[in-house]
N, C-alpha and C positions, 0 to 999 in steps of 0.2 A: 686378750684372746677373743678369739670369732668362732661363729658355729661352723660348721661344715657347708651347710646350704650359703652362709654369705661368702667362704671361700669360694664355693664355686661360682658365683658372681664375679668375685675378685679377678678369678684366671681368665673368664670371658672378657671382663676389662682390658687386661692385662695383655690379650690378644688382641685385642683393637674390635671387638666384635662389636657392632651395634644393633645388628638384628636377628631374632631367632623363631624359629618353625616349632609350634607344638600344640600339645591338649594336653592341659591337668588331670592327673587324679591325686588319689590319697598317699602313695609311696613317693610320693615328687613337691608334696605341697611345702615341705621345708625350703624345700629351694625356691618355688613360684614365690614364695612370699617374700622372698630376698629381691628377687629378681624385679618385683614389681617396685622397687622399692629402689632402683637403679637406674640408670640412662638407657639401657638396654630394650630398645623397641620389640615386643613382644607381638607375633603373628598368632590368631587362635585360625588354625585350620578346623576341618569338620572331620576331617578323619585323620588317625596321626600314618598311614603308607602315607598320604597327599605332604604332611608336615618332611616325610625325608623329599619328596619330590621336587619340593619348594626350598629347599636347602641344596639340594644338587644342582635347580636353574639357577638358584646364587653362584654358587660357588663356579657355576664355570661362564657366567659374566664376568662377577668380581677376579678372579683370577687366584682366590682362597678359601678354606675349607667354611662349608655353610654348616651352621648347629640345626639339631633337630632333637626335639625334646618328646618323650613321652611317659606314663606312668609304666607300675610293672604289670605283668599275667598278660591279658589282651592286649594293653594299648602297646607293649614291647612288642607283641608278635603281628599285632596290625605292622607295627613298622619295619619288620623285618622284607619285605617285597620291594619295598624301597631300598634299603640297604644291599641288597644283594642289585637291582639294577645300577644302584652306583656302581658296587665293586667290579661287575662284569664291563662298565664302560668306564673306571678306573676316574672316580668324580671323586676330590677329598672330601669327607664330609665327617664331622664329631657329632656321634648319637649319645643323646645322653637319657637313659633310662633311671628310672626308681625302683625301687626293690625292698622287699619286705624284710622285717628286722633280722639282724644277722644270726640272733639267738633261733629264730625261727625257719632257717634257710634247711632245705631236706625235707621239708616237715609238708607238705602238700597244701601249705595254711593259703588262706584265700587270698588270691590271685598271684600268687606265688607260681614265675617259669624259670625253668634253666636258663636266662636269657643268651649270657654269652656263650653258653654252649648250643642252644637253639640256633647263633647268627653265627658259629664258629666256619660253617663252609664258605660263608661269603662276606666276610670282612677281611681285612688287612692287620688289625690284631682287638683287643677286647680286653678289658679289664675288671674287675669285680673290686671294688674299693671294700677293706674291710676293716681299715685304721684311716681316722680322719686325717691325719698326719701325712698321708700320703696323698690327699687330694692335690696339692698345689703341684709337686712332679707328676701325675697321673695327668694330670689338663695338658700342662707343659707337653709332655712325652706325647700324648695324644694329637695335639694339632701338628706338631715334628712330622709324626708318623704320617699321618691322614694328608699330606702335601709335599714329600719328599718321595724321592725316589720314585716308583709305577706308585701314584697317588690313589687312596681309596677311603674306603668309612674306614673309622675307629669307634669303637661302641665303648663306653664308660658307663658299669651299671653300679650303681648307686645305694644300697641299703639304708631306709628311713633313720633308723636308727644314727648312721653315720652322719648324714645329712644335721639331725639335732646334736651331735659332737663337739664341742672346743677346739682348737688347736689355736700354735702362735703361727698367723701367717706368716710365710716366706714366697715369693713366687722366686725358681730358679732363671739363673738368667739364661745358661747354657744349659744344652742337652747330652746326654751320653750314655749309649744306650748300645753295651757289648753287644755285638754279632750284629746292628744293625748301621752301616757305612753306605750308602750307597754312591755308586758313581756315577761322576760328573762327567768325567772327561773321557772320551775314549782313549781307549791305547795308544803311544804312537804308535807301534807298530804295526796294528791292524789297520789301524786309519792309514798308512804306507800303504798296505797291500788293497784293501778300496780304491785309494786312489791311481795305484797303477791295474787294478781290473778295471777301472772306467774307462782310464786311458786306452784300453787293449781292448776295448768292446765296439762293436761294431752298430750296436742294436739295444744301445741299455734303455733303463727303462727305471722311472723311479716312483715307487708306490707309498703313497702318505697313507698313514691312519687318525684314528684320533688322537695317540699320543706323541702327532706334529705340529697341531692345531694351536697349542702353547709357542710354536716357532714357526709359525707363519713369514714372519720377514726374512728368517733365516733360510727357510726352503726355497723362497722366490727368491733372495738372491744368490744360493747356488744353482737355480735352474738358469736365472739368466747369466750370470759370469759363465758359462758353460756350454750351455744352450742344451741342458737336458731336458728331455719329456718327461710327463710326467701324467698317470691319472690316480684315483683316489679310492676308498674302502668309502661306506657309507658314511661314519662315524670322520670322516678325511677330508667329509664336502665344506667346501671355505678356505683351506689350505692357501686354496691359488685361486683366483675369480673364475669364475665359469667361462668366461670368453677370453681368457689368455693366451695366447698362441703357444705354448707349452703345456697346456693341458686340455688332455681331451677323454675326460667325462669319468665316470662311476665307472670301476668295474663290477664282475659278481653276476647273479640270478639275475638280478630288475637291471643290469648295469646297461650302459650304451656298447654297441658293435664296437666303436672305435677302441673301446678301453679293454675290452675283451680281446678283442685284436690283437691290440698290443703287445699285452701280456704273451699270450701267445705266439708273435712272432719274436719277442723280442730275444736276446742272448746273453743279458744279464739284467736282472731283475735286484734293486736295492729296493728292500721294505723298509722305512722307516714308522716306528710306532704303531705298529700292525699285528695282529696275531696271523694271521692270512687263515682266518676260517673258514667256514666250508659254506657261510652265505656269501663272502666276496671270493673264493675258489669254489667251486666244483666239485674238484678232488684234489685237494690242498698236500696229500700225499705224492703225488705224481709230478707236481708243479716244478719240480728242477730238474726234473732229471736230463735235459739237452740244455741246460741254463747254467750259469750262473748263477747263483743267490747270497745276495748280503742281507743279511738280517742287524737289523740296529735299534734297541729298544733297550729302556734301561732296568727293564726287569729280566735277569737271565732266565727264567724261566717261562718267559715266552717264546724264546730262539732257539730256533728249530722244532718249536713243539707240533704244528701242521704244516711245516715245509720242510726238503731237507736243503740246508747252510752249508756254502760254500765257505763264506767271511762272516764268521758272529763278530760284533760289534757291541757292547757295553757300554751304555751312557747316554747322558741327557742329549736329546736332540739337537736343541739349539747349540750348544757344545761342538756335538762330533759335526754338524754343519759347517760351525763356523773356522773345526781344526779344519777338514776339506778343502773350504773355501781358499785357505793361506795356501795349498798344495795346487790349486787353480787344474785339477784333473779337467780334460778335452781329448777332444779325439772328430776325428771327420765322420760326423753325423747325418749332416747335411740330406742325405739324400732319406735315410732312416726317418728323419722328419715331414718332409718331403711325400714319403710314402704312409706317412701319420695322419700329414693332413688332409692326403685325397680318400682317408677313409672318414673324414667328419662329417657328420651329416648335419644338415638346420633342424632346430624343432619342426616337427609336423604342424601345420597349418589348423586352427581348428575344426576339431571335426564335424561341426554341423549339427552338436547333440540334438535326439530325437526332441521333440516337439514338447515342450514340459521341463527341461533336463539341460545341465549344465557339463558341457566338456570339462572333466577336472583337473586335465592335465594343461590347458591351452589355462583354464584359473589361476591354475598354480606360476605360469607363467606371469601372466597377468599380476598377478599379486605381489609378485618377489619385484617384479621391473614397477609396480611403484611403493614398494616400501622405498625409506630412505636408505643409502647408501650401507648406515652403518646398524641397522637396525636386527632386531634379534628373530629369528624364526624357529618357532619351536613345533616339530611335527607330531604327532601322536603315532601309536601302530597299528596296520592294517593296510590295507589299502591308499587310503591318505600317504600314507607316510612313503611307497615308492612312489606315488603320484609326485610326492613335493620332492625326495631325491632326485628322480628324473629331471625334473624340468625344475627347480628353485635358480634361481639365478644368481650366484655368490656374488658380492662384490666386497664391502668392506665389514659386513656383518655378520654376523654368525649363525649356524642351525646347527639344533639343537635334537637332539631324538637319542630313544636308547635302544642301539641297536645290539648288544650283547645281548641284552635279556627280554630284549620286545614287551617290555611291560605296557598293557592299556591301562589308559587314565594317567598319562605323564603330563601331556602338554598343558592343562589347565594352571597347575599347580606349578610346574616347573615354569611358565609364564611369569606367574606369580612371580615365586625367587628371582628370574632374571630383571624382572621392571622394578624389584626391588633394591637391587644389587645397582642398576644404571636408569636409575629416573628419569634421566634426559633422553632416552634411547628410545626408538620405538620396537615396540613388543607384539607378536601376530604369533598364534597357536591355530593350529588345525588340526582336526580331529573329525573322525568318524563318529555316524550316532549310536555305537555301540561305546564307544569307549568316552562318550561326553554323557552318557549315564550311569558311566564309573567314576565321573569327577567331577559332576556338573555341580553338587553340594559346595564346592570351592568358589563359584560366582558368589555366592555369601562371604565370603572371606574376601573377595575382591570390593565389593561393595563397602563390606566394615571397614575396613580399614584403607578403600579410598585408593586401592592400586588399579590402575587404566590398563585393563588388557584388550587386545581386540581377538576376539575369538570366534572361526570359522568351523562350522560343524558340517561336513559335508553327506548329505544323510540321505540316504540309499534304501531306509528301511532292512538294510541287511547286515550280517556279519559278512563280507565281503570278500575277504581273504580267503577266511573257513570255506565258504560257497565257490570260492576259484578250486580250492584243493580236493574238496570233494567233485567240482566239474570234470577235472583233468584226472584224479586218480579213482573215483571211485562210480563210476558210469555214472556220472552225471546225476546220481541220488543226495538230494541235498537233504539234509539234518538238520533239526535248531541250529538255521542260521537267519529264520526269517525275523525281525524285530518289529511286532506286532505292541498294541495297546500305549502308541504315545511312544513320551510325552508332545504333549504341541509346545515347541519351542519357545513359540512369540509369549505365549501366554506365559510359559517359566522367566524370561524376557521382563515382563512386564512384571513378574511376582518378585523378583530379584531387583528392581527397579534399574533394569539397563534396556537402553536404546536395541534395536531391533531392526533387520535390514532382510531381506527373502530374493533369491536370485535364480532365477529359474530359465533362463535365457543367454546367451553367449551377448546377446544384441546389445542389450541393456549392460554387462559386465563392468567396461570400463568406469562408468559415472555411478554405477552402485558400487562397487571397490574404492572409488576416491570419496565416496558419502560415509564408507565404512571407516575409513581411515582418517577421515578431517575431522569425525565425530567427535564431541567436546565425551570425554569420561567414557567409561567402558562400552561394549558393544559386540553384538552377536548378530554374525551374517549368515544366515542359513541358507546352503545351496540343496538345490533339489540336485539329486545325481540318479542317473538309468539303475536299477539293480543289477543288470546286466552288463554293466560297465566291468572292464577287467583293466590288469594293468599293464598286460604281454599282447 
């Protein structure tokens, strides 16, 4: 017999996991002591939100759900922000909390939270182990859950007590788990009726989200067996390389004219992996009514829920792509393309930032056109992050950002997780200096434990987004948006024992970007940006 805490070692084994995201305390320390006591590479974050955010930039390198560990009362509820930005961008991730003894649960005893009922709006399901017995199917059923079907967190909360427990380990080998089946494949017969509304369309038009992003090679080759167009949701950018001649650009608020165009002239509109909310639509409500709309996403209760559906569709993307692709749907486009492409416009040239001051979007270009090919880009929220939408330049690497729940303080952390998940890879986060003194404490954890991020603070001195909304909606009376008293970056730079680079010139740009990036070990580019800078 084994305790419960080395069970749940076992099942991280037993899933192939080798690294995990967290901070100890006292409802968890049965497991940590197992844990340390195992193969299993342990991350100490500084705050445990940053520990899920660093499991979500795993998980969607690695391409499997990332752990994140925390104690019970606050450190569960610290990490619930995290947890709810996976679910809302649909990132697998297995949270594992501690919890105060079972005999004591009800009782308001110390540090004692409802947790799974706390995380119940924004997880994908939740557990409360209360027999050790059940840990080995609870792990099992957990990672199933957290990477099948519309992918998200699974929370497994834990009671001390259970954790010091016996049982005969078993790990199951199969899962089964009533009422939960998800599908794969779409229908034929819907995929039939897809395939001859493309055929019959005059004007279609194909919308990726993030839950395409897993089928990249399968989108690009039914857009080119076809010659469908195609533009992208925020969470969609990478899909299809940014210069491909079948895609033309973001749609949405911050989106490009082309892609908003599109949409708008088009006559059938296919969502794949999309919710079509109301920052990439407008009015998400209104969006078919002269259209066509296929909605395809393998969660049904995303279809039709902001658009009304002509064709729901069910099932994994790569899947119904690749049923499509055997039906080889066409149709005479030619000129519909044609008229696509005289709406594309070049990046704008830079602008010539004021005297002091870095263009952030002509950077943003800059910086994507010399990462490597396949290299990971993680943006933070605010301003930054349409700056890097617009203009990142996809080719064979990924970006990253959470755009269902805009959480600040993503990219530092989530950096983290991805250069952990793919070491060989090169890893660039950007972020605004509001939201890199919500995670700036993770340079520490960068350091300890020896992960290479390179990371861009683009710093304006302001909340920048906030200060656009109050510009435009509220006469121009701006509020605690101004970021007053620090820090001085170089100096955090040098306390944190990382390299240091200051960019304050377009002129200079180029050879300070490739100093920042050849740099041996981590490294912080600091660009001075106008507060005045907007992103429309």
């Amino acid at each position: 017999m084994i305790s419960g805490a080395q069970a749940m070692v076992n099942c991280l084994e037993a899933q192939g996991v080798t690294v995990v995201f967290g901070y100890p305390g006292a409802a968890i320390c049965p497991f940590y002591d197992c844990l340390a006591q195992s193969g299993i590479r342990h991350i100490l974050v500084r705050s445990e939100q940053n520990a899920g955010h660093a499991a979500s930039g795993y998980a969607r390198v690695a391409g499997r759900p990332g752990v994140c560990i925390a104690t019970s009362g606050p450190g569960a509820t610290n990490l619930l922000t995290a947890l709810a930005t996976a679910y809302a961008d649909s990132i697998p991730i297995v949270a594992i909390t501690g919890q105060v003894e079972t005999s004591l649960l009800g009782r308001d005893v110390f540090q004692e939270v409802d947790t799974t009922g706390a995380a119940s709006p924004f997880i994908k399901y939740s557990y409360l182990v209360e027999d050790a017995r059940d840990i080995p199917r609870v792990f099992r059923e957990a990672f199933y859950i957290a990477s099948t079907g519309r992918p998200g967190p699974v929370l497994i909360d834990i009671p001390v007590d259970i954790q010091r427990a016996q049982l005969d380990f078993v790990y199951p080998e199969m899962v089964s788990i009533r009422g939960y089946k998800p599908r794969i494949q779409g229908h034929s017969g819907q995929i039939e009726r897809v395939s001859k509304a493309l055929c019959a369309a005059k004007r279609p038009l194909l919308v990726v989200g993030g839950g395409a992003i897993g089928a990249r090679g399968s989108v690009r080759a039914l857009c080119e067996s076809c010659g469908l167009p195609a533009v992208s949701t925020m969470m969609g950018i990478g899909t299809l390389p940014s210069k491909h001649p079948l895609y033309f650009g973001m749609l949405g608020q911050s989106g490009s004219d082309a892609a908003n165009e599109a949409v708008g002239q088009s006559d059938l509109l296919m969502i794949l992996g999309a919710r079509a909310g109301n920052r990439a639509v407008g009015r998400p409500g209104c969006l078919g009514a002269d259209k066509t709309v296929i909605h395809i996403d393998i969660d049904t209760a995303e279809i039709g829920k902001n658009v009304g559906t002509t064709i729901p569709l069910v099932g994994d993307a790569a899947s119904v792509l690749a049923q499509l692709c055997e039906r080889q749907p066409h149709g005479d486009w030619q000129a519909w393309r044609d008229w696509l492409c005289a709406r594309r416009t070049a990046p704008p040239a830079a602008s010539g930032a004021g005297c002091g001051f870095v263009d952030p979007e002509a950077f943003v270009r800059l910086l994507s056109q010399e990462l490597d090919d396949d290299a990971v880009y993680v943006s933070d929220v605010g301003q930054n992050q349409i700056w890097s939408a617009k203009n990142y330049d996809a080719r064979d690497g990924l970006f990253l950002t959470t755009g269902g729940m805009g959480t600040m303080g993503y990219a530092l952390p989530a950096a983290i997780g991805a250069r952990l998940a793919a070491p060989e890879r090169q890893v660039a986060a950007v972020c605004g200096d509001g939201a890199f003194q919500m995670e700036m404490m993770e340079l520490a954890t960068a350091n300890q434990h020896g992960v290479t991020v390179k990371l861009v603070v683009m710093n304006n001195q302001m909340l920048g987004m906030v200060r656009e909304i109050q510009r435009d909606g509220y006469g121009g009376r701006e509020t605690a948006v101004a970021l007053g008293g620090g820090p001085e970056i170089e100096k955090l730079a040098e306390a944190y024992h990382l390299q240091y680079l200051c960019l304050d010139a377009m002129e200079h740009a180029h050879e300070t970007v490739r100093a920042f990036l050849d740099a041996e070990g981590s490294c912080i580019l600091e660009c001075a940006v106008d507060p005045r800078a907007a992103t429309h």
